[in-house]
C-alpha positions as CSV (number, residue, x, y, z in Angstrom):
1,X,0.0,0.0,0.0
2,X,1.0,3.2,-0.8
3,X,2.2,5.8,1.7
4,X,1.0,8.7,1.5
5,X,2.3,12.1,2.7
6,X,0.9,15.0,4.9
7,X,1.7,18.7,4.1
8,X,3.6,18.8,7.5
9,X,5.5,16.0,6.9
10,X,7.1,18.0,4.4
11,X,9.7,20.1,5.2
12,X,11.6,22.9,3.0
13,X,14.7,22.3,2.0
14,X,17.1,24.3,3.1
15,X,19.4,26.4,1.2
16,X,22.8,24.9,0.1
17,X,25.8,26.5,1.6
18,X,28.6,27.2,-1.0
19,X,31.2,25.3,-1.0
20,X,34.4,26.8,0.3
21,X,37.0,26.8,-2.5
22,X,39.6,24.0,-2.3
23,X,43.4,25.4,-1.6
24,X,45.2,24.9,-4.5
25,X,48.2,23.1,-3.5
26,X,51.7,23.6,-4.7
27,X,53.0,21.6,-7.5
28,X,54.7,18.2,-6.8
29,X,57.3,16.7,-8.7
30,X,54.8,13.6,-8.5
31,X,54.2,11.7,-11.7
32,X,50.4,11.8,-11.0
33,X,50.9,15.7,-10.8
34,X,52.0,16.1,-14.3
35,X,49.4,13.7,-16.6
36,X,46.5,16.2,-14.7
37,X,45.6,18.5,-16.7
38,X,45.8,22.0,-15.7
39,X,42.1,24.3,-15.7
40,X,43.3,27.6,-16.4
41,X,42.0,30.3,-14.6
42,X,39.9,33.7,-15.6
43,X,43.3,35.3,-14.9
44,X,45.1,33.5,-17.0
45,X,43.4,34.4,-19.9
46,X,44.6,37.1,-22.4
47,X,42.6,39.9,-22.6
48,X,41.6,41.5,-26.1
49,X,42.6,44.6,-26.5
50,X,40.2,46.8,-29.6
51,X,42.0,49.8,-31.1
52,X,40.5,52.2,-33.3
53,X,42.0,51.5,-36.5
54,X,41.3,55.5,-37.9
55,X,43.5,56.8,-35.2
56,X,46.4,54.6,-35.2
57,X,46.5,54.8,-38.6
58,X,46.7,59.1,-38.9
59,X,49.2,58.9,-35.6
60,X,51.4,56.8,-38.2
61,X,50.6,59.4,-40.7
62,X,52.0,62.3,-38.8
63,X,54.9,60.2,-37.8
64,X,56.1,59.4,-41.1
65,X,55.0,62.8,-42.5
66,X,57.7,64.5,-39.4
67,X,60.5,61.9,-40.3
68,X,60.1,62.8,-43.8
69,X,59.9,66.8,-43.0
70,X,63.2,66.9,-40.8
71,X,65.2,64.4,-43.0
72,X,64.4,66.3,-46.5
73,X,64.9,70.1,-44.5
74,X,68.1,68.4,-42.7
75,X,69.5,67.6,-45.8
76,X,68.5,70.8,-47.3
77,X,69.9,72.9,-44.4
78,X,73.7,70.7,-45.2
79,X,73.6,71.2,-48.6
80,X,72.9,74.3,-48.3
81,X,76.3,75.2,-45.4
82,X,78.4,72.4,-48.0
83,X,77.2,74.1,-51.0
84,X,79.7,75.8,-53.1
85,X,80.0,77.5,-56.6
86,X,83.1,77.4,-59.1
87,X,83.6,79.6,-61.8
88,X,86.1,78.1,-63.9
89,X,87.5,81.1,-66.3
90,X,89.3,79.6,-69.5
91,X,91.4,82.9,-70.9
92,X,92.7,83.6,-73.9
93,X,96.8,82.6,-74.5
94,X,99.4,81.9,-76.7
95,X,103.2,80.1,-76.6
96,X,105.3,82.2,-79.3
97,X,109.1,81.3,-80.1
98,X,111.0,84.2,-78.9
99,X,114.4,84.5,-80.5
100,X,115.0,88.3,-80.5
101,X,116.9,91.4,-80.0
102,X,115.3,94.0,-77.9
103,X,116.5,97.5,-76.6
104,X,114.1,98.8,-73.1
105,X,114.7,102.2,-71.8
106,X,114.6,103.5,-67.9
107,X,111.6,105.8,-69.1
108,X,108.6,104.6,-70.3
109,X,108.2,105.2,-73.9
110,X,105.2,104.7,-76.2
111,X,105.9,100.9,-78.0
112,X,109.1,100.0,-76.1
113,X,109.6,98.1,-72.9
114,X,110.8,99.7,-70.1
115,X,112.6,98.8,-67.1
116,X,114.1,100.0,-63.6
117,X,117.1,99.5,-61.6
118,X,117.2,97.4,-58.6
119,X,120.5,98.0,-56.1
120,X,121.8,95.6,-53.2
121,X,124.9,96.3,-52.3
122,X,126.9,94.0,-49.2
123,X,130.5,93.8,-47.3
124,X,132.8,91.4,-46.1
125,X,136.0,91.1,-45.1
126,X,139.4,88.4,-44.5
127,X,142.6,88.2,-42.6
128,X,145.3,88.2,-44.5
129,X,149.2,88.5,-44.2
130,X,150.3,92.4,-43.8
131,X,154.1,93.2,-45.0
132,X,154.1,97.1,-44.1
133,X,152.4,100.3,-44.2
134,X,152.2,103.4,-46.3
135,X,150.5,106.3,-46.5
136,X,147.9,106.6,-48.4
137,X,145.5,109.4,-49.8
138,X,142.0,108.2,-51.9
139,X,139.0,109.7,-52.8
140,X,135.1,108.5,-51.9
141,X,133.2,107.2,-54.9
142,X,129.9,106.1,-54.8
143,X,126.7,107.0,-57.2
144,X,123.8,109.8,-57.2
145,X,120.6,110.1,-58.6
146,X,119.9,113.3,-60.8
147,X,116.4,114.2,-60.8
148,X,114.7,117.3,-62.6
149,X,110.9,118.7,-62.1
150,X,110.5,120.6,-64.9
151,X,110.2,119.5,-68.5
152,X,112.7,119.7,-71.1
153,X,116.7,117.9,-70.4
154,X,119.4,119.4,-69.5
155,X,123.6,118.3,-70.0
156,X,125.4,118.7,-67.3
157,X,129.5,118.4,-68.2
158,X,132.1,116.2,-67.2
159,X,133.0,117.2,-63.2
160,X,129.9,119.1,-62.8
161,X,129.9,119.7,-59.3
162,X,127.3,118.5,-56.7
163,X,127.6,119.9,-52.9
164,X,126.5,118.6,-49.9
165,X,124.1,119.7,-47.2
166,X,127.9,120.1,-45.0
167,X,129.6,121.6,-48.4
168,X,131.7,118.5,-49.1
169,X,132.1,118.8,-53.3
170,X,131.7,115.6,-55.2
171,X,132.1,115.7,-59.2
172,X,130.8,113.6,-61.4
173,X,132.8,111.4,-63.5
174,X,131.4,111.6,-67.1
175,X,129.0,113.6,-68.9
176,X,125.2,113.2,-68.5
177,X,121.7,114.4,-69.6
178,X,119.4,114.9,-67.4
179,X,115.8,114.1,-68.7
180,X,112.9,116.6,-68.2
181,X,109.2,116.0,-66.5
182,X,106.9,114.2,-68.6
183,X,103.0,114.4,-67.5
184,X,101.5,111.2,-66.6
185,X,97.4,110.4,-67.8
186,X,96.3,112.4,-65.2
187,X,98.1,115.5,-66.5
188,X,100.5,115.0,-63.0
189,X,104.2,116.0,-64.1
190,X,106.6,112.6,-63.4
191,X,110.2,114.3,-62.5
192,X,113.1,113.1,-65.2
193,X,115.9,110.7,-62.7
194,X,119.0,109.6,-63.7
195,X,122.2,108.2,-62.1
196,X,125.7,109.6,-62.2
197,X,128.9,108.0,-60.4
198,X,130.5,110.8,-58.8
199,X,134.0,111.1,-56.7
200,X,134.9,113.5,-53.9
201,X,137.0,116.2,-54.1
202,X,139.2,115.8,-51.3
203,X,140.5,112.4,-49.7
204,X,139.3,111.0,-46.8
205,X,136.9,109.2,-44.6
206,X,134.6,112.2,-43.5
207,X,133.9,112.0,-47.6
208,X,132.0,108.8,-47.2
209,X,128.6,109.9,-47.0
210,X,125.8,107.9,-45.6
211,X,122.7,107.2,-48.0
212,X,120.3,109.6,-49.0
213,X,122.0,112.9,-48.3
214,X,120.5,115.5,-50.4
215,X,122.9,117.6,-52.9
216,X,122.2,120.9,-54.8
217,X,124.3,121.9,-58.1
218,X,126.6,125.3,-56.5
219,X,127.1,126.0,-60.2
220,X,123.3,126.9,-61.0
221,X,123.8,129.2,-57.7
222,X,126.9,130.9,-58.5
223,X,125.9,131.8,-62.0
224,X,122.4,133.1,-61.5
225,X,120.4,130.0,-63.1
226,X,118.1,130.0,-60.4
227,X,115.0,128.3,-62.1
228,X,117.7,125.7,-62.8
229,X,118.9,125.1,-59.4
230,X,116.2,124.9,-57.8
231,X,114.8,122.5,-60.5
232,X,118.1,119.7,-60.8
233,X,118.6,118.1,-57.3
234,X,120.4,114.8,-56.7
235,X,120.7,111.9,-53.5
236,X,122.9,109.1,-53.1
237,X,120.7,105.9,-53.1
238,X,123.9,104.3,-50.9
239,X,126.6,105.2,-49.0
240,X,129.5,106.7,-50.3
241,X,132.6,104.6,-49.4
242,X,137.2,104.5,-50.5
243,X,137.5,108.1,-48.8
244,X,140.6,107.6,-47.2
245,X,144.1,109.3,-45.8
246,X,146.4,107.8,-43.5
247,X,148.9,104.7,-43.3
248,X,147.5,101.4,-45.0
249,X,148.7,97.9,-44.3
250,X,151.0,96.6,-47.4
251,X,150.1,93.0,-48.1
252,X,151.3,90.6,-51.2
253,X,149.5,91.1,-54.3
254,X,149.3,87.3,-55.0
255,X,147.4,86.8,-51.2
256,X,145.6,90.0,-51.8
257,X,143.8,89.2,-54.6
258,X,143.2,85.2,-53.3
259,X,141.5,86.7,-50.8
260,X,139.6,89.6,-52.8
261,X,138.3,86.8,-55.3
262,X,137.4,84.8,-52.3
263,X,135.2,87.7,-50.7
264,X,133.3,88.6,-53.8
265,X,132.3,85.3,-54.7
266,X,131.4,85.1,-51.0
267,X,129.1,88.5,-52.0
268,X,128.0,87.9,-55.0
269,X,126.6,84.7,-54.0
270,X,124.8,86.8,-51.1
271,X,123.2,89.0,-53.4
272,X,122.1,87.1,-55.9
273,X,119.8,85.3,-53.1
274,X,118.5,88.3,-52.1
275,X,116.9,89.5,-55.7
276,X,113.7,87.3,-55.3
277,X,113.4,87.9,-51.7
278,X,113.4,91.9,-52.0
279,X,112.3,92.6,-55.5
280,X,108.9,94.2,-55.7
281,X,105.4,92.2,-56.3
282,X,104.5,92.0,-59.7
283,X,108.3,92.2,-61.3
284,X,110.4,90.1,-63.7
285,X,114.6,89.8,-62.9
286,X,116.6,87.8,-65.0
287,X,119.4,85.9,-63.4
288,X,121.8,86.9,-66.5
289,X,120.8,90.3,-66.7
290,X,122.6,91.4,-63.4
291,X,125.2,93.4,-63.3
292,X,128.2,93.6,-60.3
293,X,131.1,96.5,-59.2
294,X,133.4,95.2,-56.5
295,X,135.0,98.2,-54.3
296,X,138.1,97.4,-52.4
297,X,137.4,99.3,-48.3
298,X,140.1,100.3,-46.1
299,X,141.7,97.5,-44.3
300,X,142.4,97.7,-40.5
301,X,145.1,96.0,-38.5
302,X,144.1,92.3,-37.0
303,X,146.8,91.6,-34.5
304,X,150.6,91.8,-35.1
305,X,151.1,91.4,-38.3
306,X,147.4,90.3,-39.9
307,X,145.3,93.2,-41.8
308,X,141.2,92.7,-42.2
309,X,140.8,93.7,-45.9
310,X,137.1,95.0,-46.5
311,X,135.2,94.6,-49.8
312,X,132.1,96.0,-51.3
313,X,129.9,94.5,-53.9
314,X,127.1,96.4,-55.2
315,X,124.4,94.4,-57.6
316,X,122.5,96.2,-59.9
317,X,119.3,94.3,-62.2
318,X,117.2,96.1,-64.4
319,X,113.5,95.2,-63.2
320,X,110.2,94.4,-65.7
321,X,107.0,94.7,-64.7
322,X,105.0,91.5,-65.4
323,X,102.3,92.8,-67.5
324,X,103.9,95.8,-69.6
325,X,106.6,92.8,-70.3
326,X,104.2,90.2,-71.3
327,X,102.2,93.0,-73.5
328,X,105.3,93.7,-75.2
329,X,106.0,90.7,-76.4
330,X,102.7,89.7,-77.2
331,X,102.7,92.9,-79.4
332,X,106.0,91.6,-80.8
333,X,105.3,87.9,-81.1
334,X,101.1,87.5,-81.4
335,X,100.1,88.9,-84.7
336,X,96.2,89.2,-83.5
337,X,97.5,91.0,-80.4
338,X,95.0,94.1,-79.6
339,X,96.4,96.0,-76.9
340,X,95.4,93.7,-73.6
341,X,97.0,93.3,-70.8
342,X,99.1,90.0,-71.2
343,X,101.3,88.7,-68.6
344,X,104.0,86.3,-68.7
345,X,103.4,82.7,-66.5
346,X,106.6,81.5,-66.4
347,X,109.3,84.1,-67.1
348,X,112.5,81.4,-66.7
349,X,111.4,80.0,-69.4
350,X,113.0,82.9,-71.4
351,X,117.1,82.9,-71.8
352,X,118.5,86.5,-71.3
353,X,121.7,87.4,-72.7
354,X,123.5,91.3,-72.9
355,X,124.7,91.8,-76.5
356,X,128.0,93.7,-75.0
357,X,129.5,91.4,-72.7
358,X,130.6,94.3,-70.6
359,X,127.1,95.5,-69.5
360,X,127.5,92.7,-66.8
361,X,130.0,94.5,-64.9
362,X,129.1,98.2,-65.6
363,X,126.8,100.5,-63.9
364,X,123.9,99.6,-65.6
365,X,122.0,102.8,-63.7
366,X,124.0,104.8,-65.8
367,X,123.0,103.7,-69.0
368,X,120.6,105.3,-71.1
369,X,119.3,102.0,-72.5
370,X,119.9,98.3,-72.5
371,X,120.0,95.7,-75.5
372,X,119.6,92.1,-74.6
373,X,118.4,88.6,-76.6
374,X,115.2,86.9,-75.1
375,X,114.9,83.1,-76.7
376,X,112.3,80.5,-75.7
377,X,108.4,79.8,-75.5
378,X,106.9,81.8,-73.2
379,X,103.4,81.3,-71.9
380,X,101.2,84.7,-72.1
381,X,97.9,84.5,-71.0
382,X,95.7,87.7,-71.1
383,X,94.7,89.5,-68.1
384,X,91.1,90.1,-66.9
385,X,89.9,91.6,-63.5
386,X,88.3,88.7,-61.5
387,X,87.1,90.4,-59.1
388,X,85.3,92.6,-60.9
389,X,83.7,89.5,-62.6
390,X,82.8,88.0,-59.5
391,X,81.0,91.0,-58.1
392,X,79.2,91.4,-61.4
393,X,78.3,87.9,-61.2
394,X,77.0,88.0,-57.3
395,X,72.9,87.4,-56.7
396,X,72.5,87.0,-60.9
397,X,71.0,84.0,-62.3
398,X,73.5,81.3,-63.7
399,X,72.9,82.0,-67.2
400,X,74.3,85.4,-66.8
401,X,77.6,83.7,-67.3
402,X,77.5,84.0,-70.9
403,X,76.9,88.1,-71.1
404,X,79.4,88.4,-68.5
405,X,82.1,86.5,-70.9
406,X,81.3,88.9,-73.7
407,X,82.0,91.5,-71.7
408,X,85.8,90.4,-70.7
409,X,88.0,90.2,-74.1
410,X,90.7,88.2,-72.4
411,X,88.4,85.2,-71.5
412,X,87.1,82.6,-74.1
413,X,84.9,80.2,-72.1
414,X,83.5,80.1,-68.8
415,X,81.7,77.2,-66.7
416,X,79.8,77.3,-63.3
417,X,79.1,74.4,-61.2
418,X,77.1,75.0,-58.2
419,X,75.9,72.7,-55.9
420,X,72.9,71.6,-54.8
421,X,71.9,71.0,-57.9
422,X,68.6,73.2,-57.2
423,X,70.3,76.2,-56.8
424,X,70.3,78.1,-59.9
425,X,71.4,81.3,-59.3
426,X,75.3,82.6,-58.1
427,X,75.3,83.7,-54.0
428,X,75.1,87.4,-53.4
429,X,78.0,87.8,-52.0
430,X,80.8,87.8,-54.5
431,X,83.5,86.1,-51.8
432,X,81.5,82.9,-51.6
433,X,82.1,82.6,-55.6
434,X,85.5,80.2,-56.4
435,X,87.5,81.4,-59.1
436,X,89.1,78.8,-60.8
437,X,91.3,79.3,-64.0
438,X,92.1,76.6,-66.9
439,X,93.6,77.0,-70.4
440,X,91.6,75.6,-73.4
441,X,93.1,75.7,-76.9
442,X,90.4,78.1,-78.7
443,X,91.4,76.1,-82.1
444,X,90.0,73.0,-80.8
């Protein structure tokens, strides 16, 4: 029989309690331990992170579009502090065969070359053997400059003499003409100069004048030519020297002149170094066109019975100015020449030889002109101003170039490279603008 149930008998069930969570133990190194698998845990799992595409992708934009900015203005900005621009000038030129005569005067004269006179002059001195003494008397020598402001020349005669601010009289020893004033292309008078060897009129050393002492022509005075004396006044570029009067030390001709030869090569040697070293910028001296006088000093006792013997050499070289030289002989050797200022590149290239062997040793100041052979193949290349050119060029665009070449006879081509390559126009200021100069054969 069934059994059956009263509402009382039954009884709510009661709520289940949740189970408290088992402790998860450590890890064993049990072999049970590792084939159970392992339940991860919410933790454990990776979370899912969704990005807006639209922003990540115009942040990458602006990235890229920044690194792009500052590496194109970066290189910009460097080529721009490397840049550079060369302005390579080809100018005209030629190589004639010189083999020639030519005469060049110490004034400048329409057509002919001209030239002035460099002097160095240098002592040394020896011991040498002395066998005695006698008295001596000799007169200072030494040379003067004539110079005369007013036009038109003027001879002055055989011992014309010249006096001293002190009123020592020296003479000089042959006849000369003084040249007058010529006006220059301004219309300024240039005074007429040139150079006399004189000698004192008395012996002695008080005759042996120091450098640039100022004479005056007592003649002129004396005589009432006073537009003439105040006109023709004179100076001794160096000292006088040989004034003397008292004993001298005798000494053996044979170890004299040992000893003299000795010294002047010892001198000449000396002054021939000096020519590059103090001849103006912008001049030409020949090695063979110099020209040496030797002047034997006073000696002076050295112990008991050794003299010092003193000698003077005096150089003298006739000077060219680069570009009147090279124009001459491109107006003697280029039959196209025009009248442009030519210089000469290398002048050693040229062999220089006095037609008169004795111009060598002579005074060559003294001479009214000189006559010499040039042989060889010089280079001339024609002059232009290139800084002029560059300051024309400056802040123009590159294509100026070509007006700018028309505009300068003596140069045949030009070429500009500037970098960057964008840069089309020369920098505005002239200095930054590298001159550069080339020869290129016009035939070809």
């Amino acid at each position: 029989m069934t059994k059956k149930w009263n509402l009382q008998d039954i009884r709510p069930a009661e709520p289940r309690r949740p189970r408290a969570p088992r402790p998860v133990s450590e890890p064993t190194e049990s072999l049970s331990d590792q084939n159970t698998p392992t339940i991860a845990t919410k933790e454990d799992i990776p979370s899912i992170v969704i990005e807006d595409g639209t922003k990540t992708g115009n942040k990458r934009l602006l990235i890229s579009l920044f690194l792009f900015v500052f590496i194109v203005g970066g290189a910009i900005g460097l080529s721009a502090i490397m840049g550079k621009t060369e302005l390579t000038i080809y100018p005209q030129y030629r190589e004639p065969n010189v083999s020639a005569e030519f005469t060049a005067y110490p004034d400048k004269r329409d057509g002919y070359l001209s030239y002035e006179v460099m002097t160095l002059e240098a002592t040394g001195e020896s011991q040498v053997k002395a066998s005695g003494q006698v008295q001596v008397e000799e007169l200072a020598t030494g040379l003067i400059e004539i110079v005369k402001t007013t036009p038109g020349a003027e001879r002055l005669i055989k011992n014309t003499r010249f006096r001293s601010p002190d009123g020592k009289i020296f003479r000089i020893q042959e006849s000369v003409v003084v040249p007058g004033a010529v006006k220059d292309g301004s219309g300024s008078l240039i005074p007429g100069t040139i150079q006399a060897e004189v000698f004192a009129d008395e012996s002695g050393e008080s005759y042996n004048l120091s450098a640039n002492t100022k004479f005056d022509i007592p003649g002129f005075e004396e005589n009432g030519f006073t537009d003439l004396f105040n006109a023709i006044t004179a100076r001794n570029p160096q000292s006088f020297t040989g004034g003397f009067s008292g004993p001298r030390f005798e000494i053996d001709d044979q170890e004299l002149q040992t000893a003299r030869q000795a010294l002047q090569i010892e001198l000449r040697n000396n002054l021939l170094s000096r020519i590059d070293q103090e001849k103006p910028a912008g001049t030409i001296a020949f090695p063979d066109s110099v020209a040496f006088t030797y002047n034997a000093l006073p000696a002076a006792k050295y112990g008991d019975n050794l003299v010092t013997i003193k000698e003077q050499a005096i150089l003298q070289v006739p000077l060219f100015n680069k570009i009147n030289f090279g124009s001459f002989l491109a107006q003697e050797t280029v039959a196209t020449y025009e009248g442009n200022d030519v210089r000469v590149e290398d002048p050693s290239i040229l062999s220089f030889s006095y037609t008169s062997p004795t111009t060598s040793s002579s005074v060559i100041a003294n001479e009214t002109s000189l006559t010499f052979k040039l042989t060889g193949k010089p280079l001339l290349i024609w002059e232009y101003n290139g800084e002029k050119l560059t300051k024309d060029l400056a802040g123009l665009p590159k294509t100026a170039i070509n007006n700018a070449v028309a505009a300068y006879p003596g140069i045949t081509a030009a070429r500009v490279h500037i970098t960057p390559f964008w840069q089309r126009s020369f920098p505005d200021n002239a200095e930054e603008i590298i001159l550069i100069e080339e020869l290129k054969k016009t035939e070809e």
